[in-house]
Residue frames as a rotation matrix with the C-alpha (Angstrom) as fourth column:
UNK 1
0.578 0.816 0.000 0.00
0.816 -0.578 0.000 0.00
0.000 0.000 -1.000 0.00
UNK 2
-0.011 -0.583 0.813 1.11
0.474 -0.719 -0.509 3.50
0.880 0.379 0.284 -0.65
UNK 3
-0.761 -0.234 -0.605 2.53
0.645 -0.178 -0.743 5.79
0.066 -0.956 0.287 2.27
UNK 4
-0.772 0.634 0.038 -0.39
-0.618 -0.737 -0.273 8.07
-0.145 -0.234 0.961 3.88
UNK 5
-0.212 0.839 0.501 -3.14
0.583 0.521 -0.624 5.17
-0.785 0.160 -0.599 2.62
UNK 6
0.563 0.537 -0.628 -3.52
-0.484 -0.401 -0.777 7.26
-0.670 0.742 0.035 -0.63
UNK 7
0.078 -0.490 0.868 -2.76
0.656 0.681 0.325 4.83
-0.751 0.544 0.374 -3.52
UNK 8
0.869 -0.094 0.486 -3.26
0.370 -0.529 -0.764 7.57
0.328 0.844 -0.425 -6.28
UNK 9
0.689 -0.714 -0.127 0.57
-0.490 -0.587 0.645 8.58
-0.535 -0.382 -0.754 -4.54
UNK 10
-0.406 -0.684 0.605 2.20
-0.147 0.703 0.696 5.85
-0.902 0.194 -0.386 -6.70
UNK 11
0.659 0.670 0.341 0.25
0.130 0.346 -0.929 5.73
-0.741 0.657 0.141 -9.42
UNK 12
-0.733 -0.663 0.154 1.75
0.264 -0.069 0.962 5.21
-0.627 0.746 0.225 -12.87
UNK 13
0.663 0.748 0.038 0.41
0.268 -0.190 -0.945 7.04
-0.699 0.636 -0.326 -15.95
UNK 14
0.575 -0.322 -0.752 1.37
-0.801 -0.406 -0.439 7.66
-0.164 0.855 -0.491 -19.45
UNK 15
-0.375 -0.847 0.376 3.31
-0.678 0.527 0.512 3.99
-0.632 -0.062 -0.772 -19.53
UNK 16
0.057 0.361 -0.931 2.81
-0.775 0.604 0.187 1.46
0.630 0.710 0.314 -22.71
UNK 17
-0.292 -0.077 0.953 2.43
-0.605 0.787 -0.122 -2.49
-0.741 -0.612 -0.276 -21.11
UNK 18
-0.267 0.382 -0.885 2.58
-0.728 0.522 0.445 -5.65
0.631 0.763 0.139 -23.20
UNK 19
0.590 0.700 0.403 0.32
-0.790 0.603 0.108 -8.66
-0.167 -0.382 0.909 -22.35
UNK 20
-0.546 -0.826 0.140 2.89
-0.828 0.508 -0.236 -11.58
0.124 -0.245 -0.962 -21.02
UNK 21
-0.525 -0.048 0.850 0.87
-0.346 0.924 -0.162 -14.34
-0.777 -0.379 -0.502 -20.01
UNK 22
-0.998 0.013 0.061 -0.43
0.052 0.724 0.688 -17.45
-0.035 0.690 -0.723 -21.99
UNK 23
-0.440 0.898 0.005 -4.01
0.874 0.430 -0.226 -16.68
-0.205 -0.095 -0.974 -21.10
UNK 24
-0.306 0.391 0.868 -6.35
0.477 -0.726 0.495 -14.22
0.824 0.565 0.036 -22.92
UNK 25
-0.796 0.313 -0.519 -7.25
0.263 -0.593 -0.761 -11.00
-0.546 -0.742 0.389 -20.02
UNK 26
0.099 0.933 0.346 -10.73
0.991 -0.125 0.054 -9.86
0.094 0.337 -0.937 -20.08
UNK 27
-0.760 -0.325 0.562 -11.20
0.344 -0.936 -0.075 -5.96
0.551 0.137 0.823 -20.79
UNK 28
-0.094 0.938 -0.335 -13.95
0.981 0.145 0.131 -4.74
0.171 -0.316 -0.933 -18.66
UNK 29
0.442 0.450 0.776 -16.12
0.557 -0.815 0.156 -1.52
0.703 0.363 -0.611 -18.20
UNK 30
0.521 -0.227 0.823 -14.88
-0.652 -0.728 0.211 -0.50
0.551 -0.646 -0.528 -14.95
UNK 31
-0.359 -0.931 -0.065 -11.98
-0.470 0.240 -0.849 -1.55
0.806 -0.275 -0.524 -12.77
UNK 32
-0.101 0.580 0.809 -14.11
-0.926 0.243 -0.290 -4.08
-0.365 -0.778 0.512 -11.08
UNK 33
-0.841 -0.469 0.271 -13.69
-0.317 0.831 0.457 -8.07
-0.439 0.299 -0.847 -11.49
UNK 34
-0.463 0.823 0.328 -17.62
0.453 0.538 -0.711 -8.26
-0.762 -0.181 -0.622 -11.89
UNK 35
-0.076 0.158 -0.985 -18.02
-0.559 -0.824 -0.089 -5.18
-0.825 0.544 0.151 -14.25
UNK 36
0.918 0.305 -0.254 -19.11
-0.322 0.197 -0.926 -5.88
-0.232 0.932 0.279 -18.39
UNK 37
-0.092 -0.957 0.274 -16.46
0.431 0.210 0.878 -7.35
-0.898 0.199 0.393 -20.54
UNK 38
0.435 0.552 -0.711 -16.25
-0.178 -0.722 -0.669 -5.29
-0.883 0.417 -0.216 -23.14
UNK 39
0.608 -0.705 -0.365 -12.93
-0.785 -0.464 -0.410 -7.05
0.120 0.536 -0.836 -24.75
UNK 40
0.794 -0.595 -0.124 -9.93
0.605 0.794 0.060 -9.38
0.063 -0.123 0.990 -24.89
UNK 41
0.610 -0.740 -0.284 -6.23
-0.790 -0.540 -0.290 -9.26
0.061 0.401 -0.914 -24.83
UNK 42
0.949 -0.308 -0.066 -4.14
0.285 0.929 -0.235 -11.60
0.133 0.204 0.970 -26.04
UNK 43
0.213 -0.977 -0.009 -0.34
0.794 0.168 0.584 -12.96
-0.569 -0.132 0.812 -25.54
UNK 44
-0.395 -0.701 0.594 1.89
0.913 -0.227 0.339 -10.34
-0.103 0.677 0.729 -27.27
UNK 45
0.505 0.610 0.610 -0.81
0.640 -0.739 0.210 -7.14
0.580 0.284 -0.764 -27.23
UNK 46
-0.738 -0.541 -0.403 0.69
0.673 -0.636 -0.377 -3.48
-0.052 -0.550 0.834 -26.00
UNK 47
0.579 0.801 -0.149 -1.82
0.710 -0.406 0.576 -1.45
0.401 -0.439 -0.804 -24.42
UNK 48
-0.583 -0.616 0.530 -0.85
0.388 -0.784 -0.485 2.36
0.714 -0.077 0.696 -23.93
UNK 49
-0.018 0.539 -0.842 -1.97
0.975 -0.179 -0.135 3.06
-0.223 -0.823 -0.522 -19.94
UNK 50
0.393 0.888 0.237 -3.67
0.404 -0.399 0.823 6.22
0.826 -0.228 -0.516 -18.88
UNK 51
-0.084 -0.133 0.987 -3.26
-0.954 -0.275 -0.118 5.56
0.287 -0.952 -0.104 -15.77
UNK 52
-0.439 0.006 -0.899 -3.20
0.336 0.929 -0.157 2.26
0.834 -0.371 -0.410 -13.18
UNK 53
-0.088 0.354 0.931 -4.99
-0.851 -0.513 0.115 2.83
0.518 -0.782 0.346 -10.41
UNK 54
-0.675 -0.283 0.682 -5.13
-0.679 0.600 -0.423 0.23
-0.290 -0.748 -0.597 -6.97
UNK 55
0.187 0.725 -0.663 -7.68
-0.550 0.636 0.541 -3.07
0.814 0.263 0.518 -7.08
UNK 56
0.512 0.847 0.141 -8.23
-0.831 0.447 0.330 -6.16
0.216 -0.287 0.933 -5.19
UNK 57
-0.314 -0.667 -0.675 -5.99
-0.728 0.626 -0.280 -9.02
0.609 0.404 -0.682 -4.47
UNK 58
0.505 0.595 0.625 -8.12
-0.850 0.218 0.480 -11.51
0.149 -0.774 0.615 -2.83
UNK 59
-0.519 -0.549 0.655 -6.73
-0.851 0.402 -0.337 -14.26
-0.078 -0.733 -0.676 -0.41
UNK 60
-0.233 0.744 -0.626 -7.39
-0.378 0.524 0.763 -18.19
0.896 0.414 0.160 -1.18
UNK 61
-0.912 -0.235 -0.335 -8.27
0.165 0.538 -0.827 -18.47
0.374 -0.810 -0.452 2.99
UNK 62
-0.059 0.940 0.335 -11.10
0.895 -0.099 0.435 -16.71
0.442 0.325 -0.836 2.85
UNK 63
-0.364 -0.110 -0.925 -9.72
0.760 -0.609 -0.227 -13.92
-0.538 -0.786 0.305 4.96
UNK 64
0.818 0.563 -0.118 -11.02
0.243 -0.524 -0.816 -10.03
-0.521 0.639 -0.566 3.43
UNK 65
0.675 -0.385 0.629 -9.06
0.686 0.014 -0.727 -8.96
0.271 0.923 0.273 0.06
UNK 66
-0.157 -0.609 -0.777 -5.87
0.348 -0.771 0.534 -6.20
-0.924 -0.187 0.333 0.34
UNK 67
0.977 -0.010 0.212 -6.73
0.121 -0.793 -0.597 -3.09
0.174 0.609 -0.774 -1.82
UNK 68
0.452 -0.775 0.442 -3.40
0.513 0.631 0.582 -3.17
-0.730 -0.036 0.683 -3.74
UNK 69
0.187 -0.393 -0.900 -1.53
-0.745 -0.654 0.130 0.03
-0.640 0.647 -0.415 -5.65
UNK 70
-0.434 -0.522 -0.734 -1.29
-0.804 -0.142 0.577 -0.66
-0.406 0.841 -0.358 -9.51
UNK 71
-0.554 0.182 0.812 -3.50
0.054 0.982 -0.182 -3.51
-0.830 -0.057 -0.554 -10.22
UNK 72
0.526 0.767 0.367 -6.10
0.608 -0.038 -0.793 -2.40
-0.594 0.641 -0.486 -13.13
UNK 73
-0.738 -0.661 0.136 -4.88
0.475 -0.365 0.801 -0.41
-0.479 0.655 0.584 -16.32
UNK 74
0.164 0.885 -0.437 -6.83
0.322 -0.466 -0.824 1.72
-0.933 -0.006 -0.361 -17.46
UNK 75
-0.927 -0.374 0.000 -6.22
0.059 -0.146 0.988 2.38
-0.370 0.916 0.157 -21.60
UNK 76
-0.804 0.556 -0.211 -8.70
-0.578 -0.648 0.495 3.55
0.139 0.520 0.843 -24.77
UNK 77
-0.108 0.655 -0.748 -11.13
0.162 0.754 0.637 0.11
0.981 -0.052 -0.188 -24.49
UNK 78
0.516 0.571 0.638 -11.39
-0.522 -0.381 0.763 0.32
0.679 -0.727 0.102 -20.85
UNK 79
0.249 -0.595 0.764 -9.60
-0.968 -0.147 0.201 -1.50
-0.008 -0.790 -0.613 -18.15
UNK 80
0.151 -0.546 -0.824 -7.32
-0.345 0.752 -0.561 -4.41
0.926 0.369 -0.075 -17.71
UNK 81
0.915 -0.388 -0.111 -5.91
0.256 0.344 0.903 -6.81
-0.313 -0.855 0.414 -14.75
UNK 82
0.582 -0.756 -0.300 -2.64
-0.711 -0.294 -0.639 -6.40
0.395 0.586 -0.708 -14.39
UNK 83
-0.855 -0.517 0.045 -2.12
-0.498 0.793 -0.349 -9.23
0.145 -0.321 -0.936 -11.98
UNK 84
-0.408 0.531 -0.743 -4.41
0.062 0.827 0.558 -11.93
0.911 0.182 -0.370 -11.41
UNK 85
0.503 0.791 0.350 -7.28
-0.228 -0.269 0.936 -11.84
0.834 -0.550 0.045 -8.91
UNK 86
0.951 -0.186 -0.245 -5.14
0.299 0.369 0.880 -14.16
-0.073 -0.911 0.407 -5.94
UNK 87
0.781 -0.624 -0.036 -2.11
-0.603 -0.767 0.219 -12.00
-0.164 -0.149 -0.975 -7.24
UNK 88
0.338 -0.693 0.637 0.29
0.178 0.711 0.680 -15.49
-0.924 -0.116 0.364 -8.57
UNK 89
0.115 -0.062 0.991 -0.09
0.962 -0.243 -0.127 -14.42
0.248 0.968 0.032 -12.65
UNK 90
-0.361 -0.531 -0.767 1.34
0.190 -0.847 0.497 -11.77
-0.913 0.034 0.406 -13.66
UNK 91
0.559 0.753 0.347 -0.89
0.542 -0.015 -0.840 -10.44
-0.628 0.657 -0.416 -16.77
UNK 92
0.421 -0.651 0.631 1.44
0.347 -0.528 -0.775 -7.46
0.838 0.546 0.004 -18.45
UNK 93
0.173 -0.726 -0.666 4.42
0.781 -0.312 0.542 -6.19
-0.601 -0.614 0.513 -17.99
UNK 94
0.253 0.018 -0.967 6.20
-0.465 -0.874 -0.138 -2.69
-0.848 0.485 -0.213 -18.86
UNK 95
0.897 0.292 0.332 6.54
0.268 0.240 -0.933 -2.66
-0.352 0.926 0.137 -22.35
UNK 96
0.005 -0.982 -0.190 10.06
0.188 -0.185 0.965 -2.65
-0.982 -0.041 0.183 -24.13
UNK 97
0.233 -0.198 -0.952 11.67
-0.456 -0.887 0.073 -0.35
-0.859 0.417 -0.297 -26.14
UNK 98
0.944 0.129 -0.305 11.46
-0.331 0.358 -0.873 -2.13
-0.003 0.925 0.381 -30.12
UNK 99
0.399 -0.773 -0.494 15.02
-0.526 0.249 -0.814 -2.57
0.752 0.584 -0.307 -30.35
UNK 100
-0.016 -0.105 0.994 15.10
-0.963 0.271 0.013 -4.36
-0.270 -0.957 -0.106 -26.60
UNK 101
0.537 0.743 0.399 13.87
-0.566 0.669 -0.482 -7.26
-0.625 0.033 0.780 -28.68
UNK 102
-0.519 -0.784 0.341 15.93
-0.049 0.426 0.903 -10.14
-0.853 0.452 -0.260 -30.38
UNK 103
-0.472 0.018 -0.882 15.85
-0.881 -0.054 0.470 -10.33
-0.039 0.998 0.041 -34.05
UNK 104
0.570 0.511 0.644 13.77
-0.494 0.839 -0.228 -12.98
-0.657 -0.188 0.730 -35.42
UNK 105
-0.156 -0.919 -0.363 15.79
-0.776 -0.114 0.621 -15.72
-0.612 0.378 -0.695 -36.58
UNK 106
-0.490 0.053 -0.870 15.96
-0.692 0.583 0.425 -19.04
0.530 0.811 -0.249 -38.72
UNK 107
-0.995 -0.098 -0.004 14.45
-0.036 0.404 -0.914 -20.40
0.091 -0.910 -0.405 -35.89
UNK 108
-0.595 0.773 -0.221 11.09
-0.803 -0.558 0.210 -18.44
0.039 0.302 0.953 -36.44
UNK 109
-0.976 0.110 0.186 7.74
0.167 0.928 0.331 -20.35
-0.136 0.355 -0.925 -36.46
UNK 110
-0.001 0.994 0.111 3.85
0.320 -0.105 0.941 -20.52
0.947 0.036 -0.318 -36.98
UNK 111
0.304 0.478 -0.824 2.38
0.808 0.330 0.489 -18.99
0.505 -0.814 -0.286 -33.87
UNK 112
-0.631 -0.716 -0.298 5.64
0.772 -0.617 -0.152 -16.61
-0.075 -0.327 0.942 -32.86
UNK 113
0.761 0.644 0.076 4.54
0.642 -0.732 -0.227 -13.20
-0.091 0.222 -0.971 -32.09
UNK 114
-0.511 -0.774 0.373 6.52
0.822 -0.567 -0.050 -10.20
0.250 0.281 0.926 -33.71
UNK 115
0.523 0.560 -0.642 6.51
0.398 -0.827 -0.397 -6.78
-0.754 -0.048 -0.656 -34.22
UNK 116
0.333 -0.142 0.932 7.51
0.941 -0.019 -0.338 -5.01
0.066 0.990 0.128 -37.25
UNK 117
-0.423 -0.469 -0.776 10.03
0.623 -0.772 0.127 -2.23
-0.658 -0.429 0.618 -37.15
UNK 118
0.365 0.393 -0.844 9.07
0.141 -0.920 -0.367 1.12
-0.920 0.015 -0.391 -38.20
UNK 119
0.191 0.304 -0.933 9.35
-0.634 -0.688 -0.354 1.56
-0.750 0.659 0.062 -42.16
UNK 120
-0.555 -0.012 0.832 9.55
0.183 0.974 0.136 -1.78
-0.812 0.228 -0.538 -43.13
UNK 121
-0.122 0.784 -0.608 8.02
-0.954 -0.262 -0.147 -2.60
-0.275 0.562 0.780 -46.59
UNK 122
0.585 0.282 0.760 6.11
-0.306 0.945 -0.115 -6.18
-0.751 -0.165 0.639 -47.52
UNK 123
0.050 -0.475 0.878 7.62
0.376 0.824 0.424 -8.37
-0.925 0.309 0.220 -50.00
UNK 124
0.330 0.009 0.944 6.69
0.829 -0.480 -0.286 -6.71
0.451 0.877 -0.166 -53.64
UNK 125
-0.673 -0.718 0.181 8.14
0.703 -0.696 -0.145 -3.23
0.230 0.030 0.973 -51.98
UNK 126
0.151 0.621 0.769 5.34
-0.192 -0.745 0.639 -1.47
0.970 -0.245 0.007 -50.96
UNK 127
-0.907 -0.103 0.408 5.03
-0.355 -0.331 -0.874 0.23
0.225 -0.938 0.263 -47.43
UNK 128
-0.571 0.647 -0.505 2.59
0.607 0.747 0.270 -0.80
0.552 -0.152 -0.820 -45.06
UNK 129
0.715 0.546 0.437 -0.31
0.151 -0.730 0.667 1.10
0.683 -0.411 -0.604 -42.85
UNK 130
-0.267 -0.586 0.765 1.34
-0.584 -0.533 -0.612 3.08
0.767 -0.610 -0.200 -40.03
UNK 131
0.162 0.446 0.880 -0.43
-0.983 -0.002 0.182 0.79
0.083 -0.895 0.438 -37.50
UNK 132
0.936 0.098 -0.339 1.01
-0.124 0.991 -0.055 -2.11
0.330 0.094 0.939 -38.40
UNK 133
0.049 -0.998 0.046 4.58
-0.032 -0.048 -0.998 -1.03
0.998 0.047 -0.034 -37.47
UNK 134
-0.341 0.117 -0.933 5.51
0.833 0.497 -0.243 -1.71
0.435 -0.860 -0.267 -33.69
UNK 135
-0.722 -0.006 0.692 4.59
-0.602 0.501 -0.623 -1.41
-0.343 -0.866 -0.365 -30.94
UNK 136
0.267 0.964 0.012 1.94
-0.957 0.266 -0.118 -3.63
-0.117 0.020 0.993 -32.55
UNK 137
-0.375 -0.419 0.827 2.31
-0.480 0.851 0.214 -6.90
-0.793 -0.316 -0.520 -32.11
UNK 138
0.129 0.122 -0.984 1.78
-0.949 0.303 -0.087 -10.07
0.288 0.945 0.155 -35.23
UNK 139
0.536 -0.202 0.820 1.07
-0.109 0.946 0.305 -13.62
-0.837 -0.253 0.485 -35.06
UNK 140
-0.456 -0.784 -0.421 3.37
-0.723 0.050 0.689 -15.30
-0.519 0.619 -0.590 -37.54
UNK 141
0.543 0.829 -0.136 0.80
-0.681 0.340 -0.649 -17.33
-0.492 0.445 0.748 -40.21
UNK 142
0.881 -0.220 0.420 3.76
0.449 0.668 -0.593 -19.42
-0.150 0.711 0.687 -42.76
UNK 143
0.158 -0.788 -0.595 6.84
-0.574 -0.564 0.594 -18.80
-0.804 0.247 -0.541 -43.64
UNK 144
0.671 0.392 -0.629 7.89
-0.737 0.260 -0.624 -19.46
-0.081 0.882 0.463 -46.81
UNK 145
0.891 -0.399 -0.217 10.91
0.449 0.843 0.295 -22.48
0.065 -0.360 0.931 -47.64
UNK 146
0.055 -0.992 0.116 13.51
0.438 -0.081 -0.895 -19.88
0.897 0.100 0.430 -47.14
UNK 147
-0.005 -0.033 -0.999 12.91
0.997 0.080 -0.008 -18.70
0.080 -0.996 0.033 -44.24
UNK 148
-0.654 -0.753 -0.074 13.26
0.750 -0.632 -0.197 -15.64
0.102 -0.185 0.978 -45.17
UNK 149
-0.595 0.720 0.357 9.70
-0.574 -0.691 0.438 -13.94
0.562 0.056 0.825 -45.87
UNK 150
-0.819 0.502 -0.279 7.10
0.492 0.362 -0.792 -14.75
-0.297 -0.786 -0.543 -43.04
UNK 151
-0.632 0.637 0.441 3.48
0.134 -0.471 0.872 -13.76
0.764 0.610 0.212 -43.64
UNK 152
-0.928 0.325 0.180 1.61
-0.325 -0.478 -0.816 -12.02
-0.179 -0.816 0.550 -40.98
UNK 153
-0.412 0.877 -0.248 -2.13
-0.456 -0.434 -0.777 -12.11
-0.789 -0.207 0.579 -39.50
UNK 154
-0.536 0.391 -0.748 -3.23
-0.763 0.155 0.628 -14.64
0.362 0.907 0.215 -41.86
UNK 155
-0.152 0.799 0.582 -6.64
0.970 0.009 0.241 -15.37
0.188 0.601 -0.777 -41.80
UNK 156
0.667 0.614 -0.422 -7.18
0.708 -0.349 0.614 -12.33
0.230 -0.708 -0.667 -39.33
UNK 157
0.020 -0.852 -0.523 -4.64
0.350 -0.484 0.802 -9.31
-0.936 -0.199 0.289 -39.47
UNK 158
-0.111 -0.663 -0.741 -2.53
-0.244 -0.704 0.667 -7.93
-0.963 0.255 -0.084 -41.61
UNK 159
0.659 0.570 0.491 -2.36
0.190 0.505 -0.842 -10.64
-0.728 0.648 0.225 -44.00
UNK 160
0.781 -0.571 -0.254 1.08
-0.529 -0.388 -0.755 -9.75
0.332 0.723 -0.605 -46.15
UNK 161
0.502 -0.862 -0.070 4.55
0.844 0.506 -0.180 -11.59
0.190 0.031 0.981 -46.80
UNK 162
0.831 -0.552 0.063 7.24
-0.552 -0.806 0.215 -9.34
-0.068 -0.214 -0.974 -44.79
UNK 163
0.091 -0.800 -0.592 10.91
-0.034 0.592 -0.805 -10.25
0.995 0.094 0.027 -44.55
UNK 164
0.667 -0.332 -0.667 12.25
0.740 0.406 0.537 -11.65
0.093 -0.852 0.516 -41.42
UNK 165
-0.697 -0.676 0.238 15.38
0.546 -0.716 -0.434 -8.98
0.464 -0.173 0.869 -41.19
UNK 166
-0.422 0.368 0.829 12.32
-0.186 -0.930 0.318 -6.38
0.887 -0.021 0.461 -40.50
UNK 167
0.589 0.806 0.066 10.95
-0.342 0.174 0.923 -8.46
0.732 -0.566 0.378 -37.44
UNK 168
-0.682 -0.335 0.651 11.88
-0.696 0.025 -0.717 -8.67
0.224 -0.942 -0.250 -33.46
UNK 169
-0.157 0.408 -0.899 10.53
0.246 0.898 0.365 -11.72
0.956 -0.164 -0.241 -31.73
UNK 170
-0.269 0.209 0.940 8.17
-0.822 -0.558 -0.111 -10.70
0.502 -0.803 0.322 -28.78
UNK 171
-0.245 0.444 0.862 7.05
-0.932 0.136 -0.335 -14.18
-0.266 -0.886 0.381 -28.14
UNK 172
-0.922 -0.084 -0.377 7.94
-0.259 0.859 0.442 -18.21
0.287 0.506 -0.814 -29.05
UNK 173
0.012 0.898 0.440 4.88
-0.990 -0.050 0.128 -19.82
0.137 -0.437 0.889 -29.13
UNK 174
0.088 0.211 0.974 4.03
-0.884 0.467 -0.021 -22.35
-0.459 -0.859 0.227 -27.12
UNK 175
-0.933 -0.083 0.351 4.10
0.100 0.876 0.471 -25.45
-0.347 0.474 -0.809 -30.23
UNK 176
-0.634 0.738 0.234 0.75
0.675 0.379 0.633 -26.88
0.378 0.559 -0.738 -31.13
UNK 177
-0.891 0.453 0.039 -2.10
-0.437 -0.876 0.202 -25.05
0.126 0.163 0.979 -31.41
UNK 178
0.184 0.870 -0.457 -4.79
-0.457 0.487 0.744 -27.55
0.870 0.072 0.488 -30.29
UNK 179
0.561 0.355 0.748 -5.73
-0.826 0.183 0.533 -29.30
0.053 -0.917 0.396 -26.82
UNK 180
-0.551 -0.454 0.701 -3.73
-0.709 0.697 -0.106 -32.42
-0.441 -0.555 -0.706 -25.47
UNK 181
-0.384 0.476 0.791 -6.63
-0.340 0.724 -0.600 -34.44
-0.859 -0.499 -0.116 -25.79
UNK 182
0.803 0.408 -0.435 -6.86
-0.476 -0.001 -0.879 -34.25
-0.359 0.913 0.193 -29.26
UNK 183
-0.007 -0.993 -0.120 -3.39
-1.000 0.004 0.027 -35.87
-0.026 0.121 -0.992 -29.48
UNK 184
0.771 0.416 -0.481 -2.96
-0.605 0.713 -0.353 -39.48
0.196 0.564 0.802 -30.38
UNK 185
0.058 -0.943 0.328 -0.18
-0.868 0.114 0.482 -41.38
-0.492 -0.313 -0.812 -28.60
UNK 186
0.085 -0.205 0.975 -0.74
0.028 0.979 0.204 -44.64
-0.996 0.010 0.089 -30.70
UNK 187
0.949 0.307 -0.077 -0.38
-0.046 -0.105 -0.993 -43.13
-0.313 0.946 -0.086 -33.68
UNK 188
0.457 -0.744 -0.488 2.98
-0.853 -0.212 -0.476 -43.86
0.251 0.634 -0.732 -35.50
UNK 189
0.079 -0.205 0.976 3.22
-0.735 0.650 0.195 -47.20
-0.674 -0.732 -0.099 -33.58
């Protein structure tokens, strides 16, 4: 808790944050776990704060919750967690500076989330919208058999072949895209 009991003494404002964990955060209307959802955010999203303002961190003894400096984000959709209701998940962190970010490499796969550096153009030489350049974030859709041109946001997104040289890796992804339980251990037997 902040000194004097006034959390708005710590507050942070004016700070970008990207969305770290593996699970989608719900955007709601007001900085309240019960409030509308109004939204998502996914692995790899930067979200440009307002302000952060204190919240909830409730206890799994049943004891009452600690009102807790910095816990909701507040940004243009409406508010975010920033840590998880019993406080163990961390939801976003600050947001690093584009060039903080390794280079994507030959390594690259489906899934990976990038970001595309400021004036980058797509494969045939043309330039791209201004909002596609970072701090925005890209799922990675195919690459081609050199490795070198990666196509973005395909179905959903961008949707263009970029080179790899233009892209920073914000996030390996996780492998398979599809539940355990859909897996087959007796196959190849």
């Amino acid at each position: 808790m902040a000194k004097d009991n006034n959390p708005q003494s710590t507050m942070i404002v004016n700070k970008n944050f990207q969305h770290v964990s593996n699970v989608p955060t719900y955007i709601r209307r007001y900085p309240d776990d019960y409030s509308q959802v109004v939204g998502i955010c996914r692995k790899g999203q930067v979200v440009h704060a307002e302000y952060v303002v204190p919240g909830f961190i409730y206890h799994t003894d049943g004891s009452k919750p600690t009102l807790t400096d910095n816990i909701w984000i507040k940004f243009e959709r409406g508010y975010v967690r920033r840590i998880s209701m019993l406080g163990s998940t961390q939801y976003f962190d600050e947001y690093k500076g584009f060039e903080d970010y390794p280079d994507a490499d030959e390594k690259t796969k489906y899934g990976d989330v990038v970001m595309l550096k400021k004036g980058a153009v797509d494969a045939y030489g043309r330039p791209l919208p201004e909002k596609e350049y970072e701090p925005t974030t890209h799922i990675v859709a195919l690459l081609d058999s050199s490795k070198q041109l990666a196509l973005l946001g395909y179905p959903k997104g961008i949707q263009t072949w970029v080179w790899r040289k233009d892209l920073k890796m914000v996030q390996k992804s996780d492998g398979f895209f599809f539940s355990d339980g859909t897996l087959n251990p007796e196959l190849g037997k």
